[in-house]
NUROGU-879390 format. One line per 8 residues: number of its first residue (from 1); their letters; for each residue x, y, z of C-alpha. Coordinates in nm, 4 decimals. Layout:
<recs>
NUM> a> X Y Z | ...
</recs>
This chain:
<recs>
1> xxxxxxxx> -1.7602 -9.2665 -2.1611 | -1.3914 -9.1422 -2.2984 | -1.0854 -9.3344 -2.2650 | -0.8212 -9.2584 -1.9881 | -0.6126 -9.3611 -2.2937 | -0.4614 -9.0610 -2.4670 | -0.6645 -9.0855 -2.8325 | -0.4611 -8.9102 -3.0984
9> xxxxxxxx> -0.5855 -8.8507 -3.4518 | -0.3939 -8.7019 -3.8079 | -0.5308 -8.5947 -4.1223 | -0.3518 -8.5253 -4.4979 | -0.5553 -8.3908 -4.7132 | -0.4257 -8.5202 -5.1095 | -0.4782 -8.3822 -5.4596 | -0.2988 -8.5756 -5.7410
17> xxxxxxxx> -0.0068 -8.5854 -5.4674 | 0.3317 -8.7630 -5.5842 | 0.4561 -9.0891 -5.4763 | 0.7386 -8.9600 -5.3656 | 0.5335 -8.7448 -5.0888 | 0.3045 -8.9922 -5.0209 | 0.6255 -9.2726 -4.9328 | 0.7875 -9.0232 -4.7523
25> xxxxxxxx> 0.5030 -8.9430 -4.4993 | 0.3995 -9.2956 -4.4358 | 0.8040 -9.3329 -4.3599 | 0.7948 -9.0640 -4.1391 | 0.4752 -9.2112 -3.9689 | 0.7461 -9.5278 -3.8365 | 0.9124 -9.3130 -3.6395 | 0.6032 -9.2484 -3.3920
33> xxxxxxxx> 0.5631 -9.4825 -3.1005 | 0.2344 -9.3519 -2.9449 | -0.1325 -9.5372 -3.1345 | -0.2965 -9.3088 -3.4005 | -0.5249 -9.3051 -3.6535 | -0.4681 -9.1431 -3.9866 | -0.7377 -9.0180 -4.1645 | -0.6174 -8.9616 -4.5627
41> xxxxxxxx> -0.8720 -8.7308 -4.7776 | -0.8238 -8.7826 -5.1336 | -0.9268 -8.4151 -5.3336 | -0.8321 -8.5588 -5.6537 | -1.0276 -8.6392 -5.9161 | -0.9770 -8.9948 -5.9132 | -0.9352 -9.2234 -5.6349 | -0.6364 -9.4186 -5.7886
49> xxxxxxxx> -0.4121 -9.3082 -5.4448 | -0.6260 -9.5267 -5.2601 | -0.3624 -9.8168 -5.3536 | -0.1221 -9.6793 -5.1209 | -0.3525 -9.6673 -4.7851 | -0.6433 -9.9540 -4.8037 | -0.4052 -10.2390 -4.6393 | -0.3219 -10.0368 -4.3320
57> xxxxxxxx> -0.5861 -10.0763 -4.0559 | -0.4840 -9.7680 -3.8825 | -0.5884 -9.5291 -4.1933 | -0.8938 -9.4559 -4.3146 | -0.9276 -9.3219 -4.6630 | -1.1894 -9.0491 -4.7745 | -1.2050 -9.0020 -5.1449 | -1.3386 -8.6441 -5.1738
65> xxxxxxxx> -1.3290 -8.5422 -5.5487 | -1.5520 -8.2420 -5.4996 | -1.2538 -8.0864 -5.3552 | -1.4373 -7.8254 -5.1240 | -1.0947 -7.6886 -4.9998 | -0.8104 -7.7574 -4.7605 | -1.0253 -7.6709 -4.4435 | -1.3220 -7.8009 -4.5396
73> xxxxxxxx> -1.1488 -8.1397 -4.6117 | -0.9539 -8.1330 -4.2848 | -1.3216 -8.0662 -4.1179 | -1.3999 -8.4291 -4.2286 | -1.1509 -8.5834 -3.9606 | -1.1426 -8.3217 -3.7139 | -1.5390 -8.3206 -3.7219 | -1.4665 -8.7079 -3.6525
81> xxxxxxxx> -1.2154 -8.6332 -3.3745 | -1.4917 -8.4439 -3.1682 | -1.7697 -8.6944 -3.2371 | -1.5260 -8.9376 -3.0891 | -1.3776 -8.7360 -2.7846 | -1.0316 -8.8045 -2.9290 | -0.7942 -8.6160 -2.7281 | -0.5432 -8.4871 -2.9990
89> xxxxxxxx> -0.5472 -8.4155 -3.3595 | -0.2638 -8.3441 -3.6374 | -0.3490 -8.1405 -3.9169 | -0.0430 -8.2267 -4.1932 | 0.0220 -8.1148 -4.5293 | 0.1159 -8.4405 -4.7901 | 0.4640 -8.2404 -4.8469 | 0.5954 -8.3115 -4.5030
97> xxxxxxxx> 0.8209 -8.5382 -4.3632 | 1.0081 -8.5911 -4.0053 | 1.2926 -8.8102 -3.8758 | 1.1864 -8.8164 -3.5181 | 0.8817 -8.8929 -3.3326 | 0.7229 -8.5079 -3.3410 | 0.3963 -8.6377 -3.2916 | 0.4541 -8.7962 -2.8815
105> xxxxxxxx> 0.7103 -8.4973 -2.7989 | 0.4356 -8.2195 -2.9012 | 0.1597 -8.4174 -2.7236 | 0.3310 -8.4776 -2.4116 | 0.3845 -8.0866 -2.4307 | 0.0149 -7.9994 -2.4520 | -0.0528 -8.2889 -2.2117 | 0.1446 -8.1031 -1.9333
113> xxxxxxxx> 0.0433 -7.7583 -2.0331 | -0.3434 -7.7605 -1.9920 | -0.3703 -7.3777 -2.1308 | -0.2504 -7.4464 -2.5000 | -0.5157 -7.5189 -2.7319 | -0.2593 -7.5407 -3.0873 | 0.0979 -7.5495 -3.1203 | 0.3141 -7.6114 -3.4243
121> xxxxxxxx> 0.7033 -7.7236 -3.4251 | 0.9918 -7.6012 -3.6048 | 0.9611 -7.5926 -3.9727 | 1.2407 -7.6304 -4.2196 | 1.3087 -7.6674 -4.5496 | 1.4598 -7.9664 -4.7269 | 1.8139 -7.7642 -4.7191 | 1.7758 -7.7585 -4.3247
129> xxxxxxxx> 1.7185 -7.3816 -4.3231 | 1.4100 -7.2235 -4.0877 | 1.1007 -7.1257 -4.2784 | 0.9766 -6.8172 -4.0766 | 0.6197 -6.9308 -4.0276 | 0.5314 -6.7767 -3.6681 | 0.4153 -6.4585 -3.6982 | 0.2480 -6.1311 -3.5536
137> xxxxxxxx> -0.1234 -6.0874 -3.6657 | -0.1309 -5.9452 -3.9971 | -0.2783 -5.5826 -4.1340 | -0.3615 -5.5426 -4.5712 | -0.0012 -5.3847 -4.4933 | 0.1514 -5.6531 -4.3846 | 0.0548 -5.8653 -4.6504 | 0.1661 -5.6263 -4.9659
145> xxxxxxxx> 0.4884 -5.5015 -4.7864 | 0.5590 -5.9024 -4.7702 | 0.4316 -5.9555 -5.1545 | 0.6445 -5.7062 -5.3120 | 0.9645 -5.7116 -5.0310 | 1.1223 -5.3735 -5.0771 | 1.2207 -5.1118 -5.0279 | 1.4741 -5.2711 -4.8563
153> xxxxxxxx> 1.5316 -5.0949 -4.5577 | 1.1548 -5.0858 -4.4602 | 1.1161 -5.4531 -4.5227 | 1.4133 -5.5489 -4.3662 | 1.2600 -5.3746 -4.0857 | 0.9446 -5.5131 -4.0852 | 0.9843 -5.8759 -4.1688 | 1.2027 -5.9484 -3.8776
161> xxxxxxxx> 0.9514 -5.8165 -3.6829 | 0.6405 -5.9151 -3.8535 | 0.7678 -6.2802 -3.8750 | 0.9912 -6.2706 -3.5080 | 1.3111 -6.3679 -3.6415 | 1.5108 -6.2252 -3.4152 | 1.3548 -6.4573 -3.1502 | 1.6111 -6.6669 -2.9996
169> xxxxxxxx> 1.6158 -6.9445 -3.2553 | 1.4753 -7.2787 -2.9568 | 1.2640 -7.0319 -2.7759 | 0.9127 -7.1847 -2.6673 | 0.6638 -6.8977 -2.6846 | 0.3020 -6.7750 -2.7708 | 0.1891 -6.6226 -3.1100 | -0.1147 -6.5042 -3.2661
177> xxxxxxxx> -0.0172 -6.7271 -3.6210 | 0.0592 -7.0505 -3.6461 | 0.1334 -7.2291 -4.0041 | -0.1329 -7.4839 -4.1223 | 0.0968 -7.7101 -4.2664 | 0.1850 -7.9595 -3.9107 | -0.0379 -7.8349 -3.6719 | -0.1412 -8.0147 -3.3145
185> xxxxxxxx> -0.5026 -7.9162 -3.1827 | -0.6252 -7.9744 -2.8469 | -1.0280 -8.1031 -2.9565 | -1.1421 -7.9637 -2.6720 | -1.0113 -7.6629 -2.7980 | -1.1853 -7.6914 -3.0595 | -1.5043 -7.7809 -2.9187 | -1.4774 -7.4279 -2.7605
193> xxxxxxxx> -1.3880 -7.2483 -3.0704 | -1.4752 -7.4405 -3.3608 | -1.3646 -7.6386 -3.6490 | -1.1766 -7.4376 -3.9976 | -1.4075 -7.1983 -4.1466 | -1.4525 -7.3579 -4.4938 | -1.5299 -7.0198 -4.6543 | -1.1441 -7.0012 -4.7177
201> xxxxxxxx> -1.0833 -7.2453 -5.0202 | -0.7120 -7.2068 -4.9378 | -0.5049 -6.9866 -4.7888 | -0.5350 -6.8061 -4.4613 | -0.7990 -7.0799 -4.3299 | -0.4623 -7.1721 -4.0600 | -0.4673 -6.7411 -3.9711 | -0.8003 -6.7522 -3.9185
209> xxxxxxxx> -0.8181 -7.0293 -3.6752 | -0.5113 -6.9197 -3.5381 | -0.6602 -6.5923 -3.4185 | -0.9718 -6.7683 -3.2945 | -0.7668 -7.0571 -3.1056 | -0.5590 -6.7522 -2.9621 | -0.7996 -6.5579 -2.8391 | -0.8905 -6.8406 -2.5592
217> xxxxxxxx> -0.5910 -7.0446 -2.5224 | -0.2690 -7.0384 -2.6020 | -0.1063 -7.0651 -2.9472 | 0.2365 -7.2382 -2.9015 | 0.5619 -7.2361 -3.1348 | 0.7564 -7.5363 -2.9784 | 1.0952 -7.5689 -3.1943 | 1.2320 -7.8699 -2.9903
225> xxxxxxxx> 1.1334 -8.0844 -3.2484 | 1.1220 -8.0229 -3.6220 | 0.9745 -8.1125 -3.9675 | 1.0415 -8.0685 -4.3301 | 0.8461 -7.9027 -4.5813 | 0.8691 -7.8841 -4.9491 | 0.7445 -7.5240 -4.9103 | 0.6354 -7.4339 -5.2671
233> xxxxxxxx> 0.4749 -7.0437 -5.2557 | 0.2264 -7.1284 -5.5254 | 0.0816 -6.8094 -5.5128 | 0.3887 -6.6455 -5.6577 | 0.4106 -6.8299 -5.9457 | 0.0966 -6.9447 -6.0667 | -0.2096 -6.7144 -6.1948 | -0.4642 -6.9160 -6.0864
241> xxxxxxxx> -0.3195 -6.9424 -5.6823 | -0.2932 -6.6113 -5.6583 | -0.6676 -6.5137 -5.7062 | -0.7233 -6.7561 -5.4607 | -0.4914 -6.6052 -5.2220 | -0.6097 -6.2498 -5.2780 | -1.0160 -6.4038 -5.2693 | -0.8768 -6.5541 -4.9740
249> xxxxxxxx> -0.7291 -6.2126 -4.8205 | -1.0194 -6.0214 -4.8762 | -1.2455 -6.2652 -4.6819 | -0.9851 -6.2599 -4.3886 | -0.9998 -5.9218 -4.3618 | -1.3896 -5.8815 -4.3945 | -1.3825 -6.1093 -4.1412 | -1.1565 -5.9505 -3.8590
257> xxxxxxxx> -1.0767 -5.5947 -3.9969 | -0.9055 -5.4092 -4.2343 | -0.6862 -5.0929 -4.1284 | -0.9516 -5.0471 -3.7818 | -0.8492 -5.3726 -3.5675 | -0.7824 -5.2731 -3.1892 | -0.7588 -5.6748 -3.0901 | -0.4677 -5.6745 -3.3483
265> xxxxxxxx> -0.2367 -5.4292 -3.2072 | -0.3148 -5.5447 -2.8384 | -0.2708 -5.9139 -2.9475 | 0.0602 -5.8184 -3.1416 | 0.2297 -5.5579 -2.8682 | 0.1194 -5.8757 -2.5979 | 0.2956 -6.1274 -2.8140 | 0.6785 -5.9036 -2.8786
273> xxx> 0.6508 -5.8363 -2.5149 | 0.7586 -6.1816 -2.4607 | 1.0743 -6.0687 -2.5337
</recs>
């Protein structure tokens, strides 16, 4: 029989991750007053950052060195999290940090609001400027227009839709994409609609969940709280990343539709209606 104690799980998912990263999510962790348990899989190909986890009884380390993917690694805990009827689990990326308790603020929010299946706070970057991370659903368009970001006045015109940033800037609302990076899942949620689908190595695993979460409960931005993230764009800079983004892409849109996708305009003229 399940606790009437709320159960909340997190998972980071490492490869050859810094020691800088690594101190300054455990910091953050000090800030949270509700009980957890933090599940740590190691990718990399040696288990060396084990040093930093195997004294704390509230983690549990997973080294991993097959490195199936960032899905596929998170599965390991959140496949956990269902066996044990936890009721909450945090998906975070090792390159966040807060300086508040995020974790019982966005909890208590999806403990009141029975409908939302996944929500995600504010995110910002280490300068204390928004990242733009909500967004509509996304066509091929959508993703080349954002790639190459011109001409100007089309892009212009289309980012601030695509990515809602005129949206008053500590509005609560629903939308179809939520960032992978701090995530909160309801698990029965994802009972319903299932776990990441681990044929994305990396890269639009969070869309694709995101859509499926969406499509049965709701999807929540909730910028009352906020993290940081050392957002890096690796696909813009390194050779290798960006086959695995366009791989990535390709299986996305196999998946849910190229340029034919009624649920995507329906979904996306239902989510700017909001405002």
């Amino acid at each position: 029989m399940a606790s009437s104690k709320i159960m909340i799980n997190l998972s980071i998912v490492l490869y050859k991750t810094s020691e800088l990263d690594i101190k300054n999510i455990l910091s953050s962790l000090m800030y949270v007053h509700s009980s957890y348990k933090l599940y740590v899989i190691d990718n990399s190909p040696t288990d060396e950052l084990r040093n930093y986890f195997e004294n704390e009884k509230f983690i549990e380390y997973f080294h991993n060195p097959s490195n199936p993917g960032f899905g596929a690694s998170h599965n390991i805990a959140l496949k956990k999290s269902i066996q044990d009827e936890v009721d909450f689990h945090f998906v975070i990326n090792p390159d966040v940090y807060f300086l508040e308790d995020v974790v019982t603020k966005m909890t208590n929010y999806m403990s009141t609001n029975k409908n939302v299946g996944m929500m995600m706070p504010q995110i910002l970057n280490i300068d204390g400027s928004i990242q733009n991370l909500p967004k509509l659903l996304p066509s091929p368009f959508s993703i080349v227009l954002r790639k190459i970001k011109g001409p100007k006045i089309i892009y212009d015109r289309f980012i601030n839709k695509y990515e809602l940033r005129n949206v008053v800037k500590n509005k609560i609302y629903s939308t179809p994409i939520l960032s992978g990076c701090f995530t909160l899942f309801r698990v029965d949620a994802l009972k319903n609609i299932g776990v990441y689908d681990d044929q994305f190595f990396m890269y639009f695993e969070d869309w694709d969940i995101s859509r499926r979460m969406h499509q049965k409960f709701e999807t929540i931005y909730f910028p009352k709280v906020s993290v940081f993230h050392g957002y890096e764009s690796g696909a813009n800079k390194n050779k290798k990343l960006f086959k695995i983004f366009i791989s990535s892409a390709k299986k996305y849109f196999d998946k849910w539709g190229w340029f034919f996708d009624s649920e995507r305009l329906v979904i996306n003229k239902r989510t700017l209606n909001q405002f």
